[in-house]
C-alpha positions as CSV (number, residue, x, y, z in Angstrom):
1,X,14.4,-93.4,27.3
2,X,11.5,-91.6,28.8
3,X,11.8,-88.6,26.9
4,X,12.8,-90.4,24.0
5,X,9.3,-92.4,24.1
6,X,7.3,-88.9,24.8
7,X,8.9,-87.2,21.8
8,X,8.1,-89.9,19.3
9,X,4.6,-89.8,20.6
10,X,4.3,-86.4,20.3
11,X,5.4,-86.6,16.6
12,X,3.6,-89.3,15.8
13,X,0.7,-87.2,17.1
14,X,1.9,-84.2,15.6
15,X,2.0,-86.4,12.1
16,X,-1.5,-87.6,12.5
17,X,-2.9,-84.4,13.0
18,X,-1.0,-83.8,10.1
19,X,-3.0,-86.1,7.9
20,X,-6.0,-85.4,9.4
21,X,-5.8,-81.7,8.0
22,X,-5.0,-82.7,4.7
23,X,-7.9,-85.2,4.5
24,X,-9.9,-81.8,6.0
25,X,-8.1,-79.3,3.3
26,X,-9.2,-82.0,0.7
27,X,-12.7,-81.9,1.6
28,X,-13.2,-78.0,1.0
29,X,-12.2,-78.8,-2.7
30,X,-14.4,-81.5,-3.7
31,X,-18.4,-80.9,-4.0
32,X,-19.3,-84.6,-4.2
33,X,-20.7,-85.5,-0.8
34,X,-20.6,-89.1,-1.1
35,X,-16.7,-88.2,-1.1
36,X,-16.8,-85.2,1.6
37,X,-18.2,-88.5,3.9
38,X,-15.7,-90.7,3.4
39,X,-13.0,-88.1,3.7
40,X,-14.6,-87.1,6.7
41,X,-14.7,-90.8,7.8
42,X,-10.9,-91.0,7.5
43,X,-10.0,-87.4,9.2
44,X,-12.1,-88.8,12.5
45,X,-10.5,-92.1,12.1
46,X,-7.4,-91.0,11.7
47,X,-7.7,-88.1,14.7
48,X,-9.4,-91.1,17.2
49,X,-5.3,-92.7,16.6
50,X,-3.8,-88.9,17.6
51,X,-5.7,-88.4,20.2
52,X,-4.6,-91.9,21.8
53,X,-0.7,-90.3,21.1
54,X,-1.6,-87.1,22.7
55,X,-2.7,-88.7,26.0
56,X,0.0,-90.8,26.2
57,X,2.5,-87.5,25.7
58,X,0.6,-85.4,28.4
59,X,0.6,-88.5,30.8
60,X,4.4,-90.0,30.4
61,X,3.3,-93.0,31.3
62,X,3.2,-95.1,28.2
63,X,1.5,-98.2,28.7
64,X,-1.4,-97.3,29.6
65,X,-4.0,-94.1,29.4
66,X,-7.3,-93.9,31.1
67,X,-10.0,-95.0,29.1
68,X,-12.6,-92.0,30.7
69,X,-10.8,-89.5,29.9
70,X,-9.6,-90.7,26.2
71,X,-13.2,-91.4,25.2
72,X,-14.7,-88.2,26.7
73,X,-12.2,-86.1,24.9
74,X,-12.6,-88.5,22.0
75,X,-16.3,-88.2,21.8
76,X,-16.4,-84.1,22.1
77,X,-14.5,-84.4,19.0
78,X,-16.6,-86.0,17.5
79,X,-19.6,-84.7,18.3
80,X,-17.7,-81.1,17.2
81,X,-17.2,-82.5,13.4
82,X,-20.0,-85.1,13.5
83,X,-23.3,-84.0,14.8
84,X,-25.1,-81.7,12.0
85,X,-26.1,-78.8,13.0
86,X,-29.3,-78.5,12.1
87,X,-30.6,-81.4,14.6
88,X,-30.0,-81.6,18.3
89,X,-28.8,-84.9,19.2
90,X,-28.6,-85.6,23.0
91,X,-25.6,-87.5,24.2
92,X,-25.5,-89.6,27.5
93,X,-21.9,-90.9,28.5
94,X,-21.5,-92.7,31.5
95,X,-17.8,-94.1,31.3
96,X,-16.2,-95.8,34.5
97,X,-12.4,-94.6,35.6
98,X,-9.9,-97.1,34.4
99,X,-6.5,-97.7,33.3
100,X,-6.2,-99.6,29.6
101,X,-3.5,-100.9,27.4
102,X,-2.6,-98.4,24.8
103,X,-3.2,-100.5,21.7
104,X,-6.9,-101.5,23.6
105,X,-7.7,-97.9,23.6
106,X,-7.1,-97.2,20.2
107,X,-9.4,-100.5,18.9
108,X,-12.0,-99.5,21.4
109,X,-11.9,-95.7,20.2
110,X,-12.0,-96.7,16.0
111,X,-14.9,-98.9,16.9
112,X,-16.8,-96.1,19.3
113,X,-15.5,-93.9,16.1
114,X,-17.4,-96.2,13.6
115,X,-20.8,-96.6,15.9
116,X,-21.6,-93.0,16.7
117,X,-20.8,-92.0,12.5
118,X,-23.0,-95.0,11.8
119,X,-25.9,-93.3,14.1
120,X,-25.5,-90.2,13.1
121,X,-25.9,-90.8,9.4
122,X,-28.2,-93.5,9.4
123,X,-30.7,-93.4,13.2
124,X,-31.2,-89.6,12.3
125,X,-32.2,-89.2,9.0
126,X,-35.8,-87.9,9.8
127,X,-37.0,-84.4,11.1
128,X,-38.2,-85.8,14.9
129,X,-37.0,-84.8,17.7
130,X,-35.3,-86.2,20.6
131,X,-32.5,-87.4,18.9
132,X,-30.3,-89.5,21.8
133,X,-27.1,-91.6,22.0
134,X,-26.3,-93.4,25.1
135,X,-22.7,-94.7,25.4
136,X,-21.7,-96.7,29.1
137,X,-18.0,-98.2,29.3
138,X,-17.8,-101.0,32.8
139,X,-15.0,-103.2,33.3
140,X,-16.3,-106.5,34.5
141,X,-13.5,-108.8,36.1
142,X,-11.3,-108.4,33.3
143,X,-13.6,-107.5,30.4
144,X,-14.5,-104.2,29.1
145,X,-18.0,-103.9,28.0
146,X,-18.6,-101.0,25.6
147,X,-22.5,-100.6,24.9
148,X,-23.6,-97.5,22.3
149,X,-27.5,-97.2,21.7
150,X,-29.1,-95.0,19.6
151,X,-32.9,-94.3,19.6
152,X,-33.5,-94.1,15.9
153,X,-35.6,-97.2,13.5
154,X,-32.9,-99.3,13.8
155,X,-31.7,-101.4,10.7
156,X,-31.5,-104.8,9.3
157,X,-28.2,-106.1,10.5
158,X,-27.9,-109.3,8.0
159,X,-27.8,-107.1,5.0
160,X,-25.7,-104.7,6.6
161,X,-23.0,-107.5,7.3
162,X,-24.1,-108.9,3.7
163,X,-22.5,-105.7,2.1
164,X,-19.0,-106.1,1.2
165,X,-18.7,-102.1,0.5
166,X,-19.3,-101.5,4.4
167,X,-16.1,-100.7,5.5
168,X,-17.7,-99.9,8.6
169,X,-18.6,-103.2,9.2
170,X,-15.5,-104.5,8.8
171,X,-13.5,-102.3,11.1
172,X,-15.8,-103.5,14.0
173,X,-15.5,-107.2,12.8
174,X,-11.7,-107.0,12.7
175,X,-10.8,-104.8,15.9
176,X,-13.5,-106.7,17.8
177,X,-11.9,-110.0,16.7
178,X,-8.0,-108.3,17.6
179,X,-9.3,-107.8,21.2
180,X,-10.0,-110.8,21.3
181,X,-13.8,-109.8,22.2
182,X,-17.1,-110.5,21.0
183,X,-20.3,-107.6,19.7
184,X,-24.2,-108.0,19.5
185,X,-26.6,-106.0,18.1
186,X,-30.0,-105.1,18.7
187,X,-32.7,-103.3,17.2
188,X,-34.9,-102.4,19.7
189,X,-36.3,-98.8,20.4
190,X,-33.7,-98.3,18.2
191,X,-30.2,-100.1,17.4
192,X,-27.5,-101.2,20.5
């Protein structure tokens, strides 16, 4: 059974990584950048999913992966085909060592997926300096508290939620509401 379970992870990551090429491949053929995004988008969301598989395969325990070492392999990927090059954005993690439910993970990695592309495109778009992203994962009690805070201008949250095109928006809503969890925002010294 055990080996059965780690080979169809491994194919299922295997598959992913799969897709995640092709939406990759697809990008280097198109020279609308609107559509190079949200190919891009996809290839991270879709990779954040693998990655989840590929723990699970190295551990062989699959019920569970630890959440510290998911999202810091998770968010080196990231930062590998998200930050732009041409700005130096500083990135504090500070991620406590637990265990988490393997469906948990992957929710909590699509939204930490979402957040950071969010930042990225929209809390950087001037020429300053000192560009920063703070992410810190706790477990209270039973609860996992996932904060992300960027130091850009912030934005007007209402008429983000408002926009029906933000797909964005609506993965957070709906894997937020699957873990049965709550989100805030803020906009101060930029957006948490």
């Amino acid at each position: 059974k055990d080996i059965l379970l780690s080979e169809i992870h491994h194919r299922t990551k295997n598959n992913l990584a799969i897709v995640s090429s092709i939406l990759n491949l697809q990008r280097s053929q198109i020279d609308d950048e609107q559509l190079d995004n949200i190919l891009l988008d996809c290839s991270n969301r879709v990779h954040s999913i693998a990655a989840v598989h590929q723990k699970l395969y190295e551990k062989g325990d699959f019920s569970v992966v630890n959440f510290r070492d998911y999202m810091s392999g998770l968010i080196t990927d990231l930062q590998r085909t998200l930050f732009p090059q041409d700005k130096e954005i500083k990135l504090i993690t500070e991620i406590e060592p637990f265990d988490i439910k393997t469906d948990q993970a992957v929710s909590c990695a699509l939204i930490l997926n979402e957040v950071i592309t969010n930042s990225v495109k929209y809390a950087f778009n001037d020429q300053a300096k000192n560009h920063q992203i703070d992410i810190r994962v706790s477990k209270i009690s039973n609860q996992l508290v996932l904060m992300i805070h960027d130091n850009g201008p912030g934005f007007n949250f209402e008429e983000l939620k408002n926009n029906k095109s933000s797909l964005g928006m609506s993965l957070i809503e709906a894997l937020t509401e699957q873990l049965e969890g709550s989100y805030e925002y803020h906009n101060q010294e930029g957006t948490t």
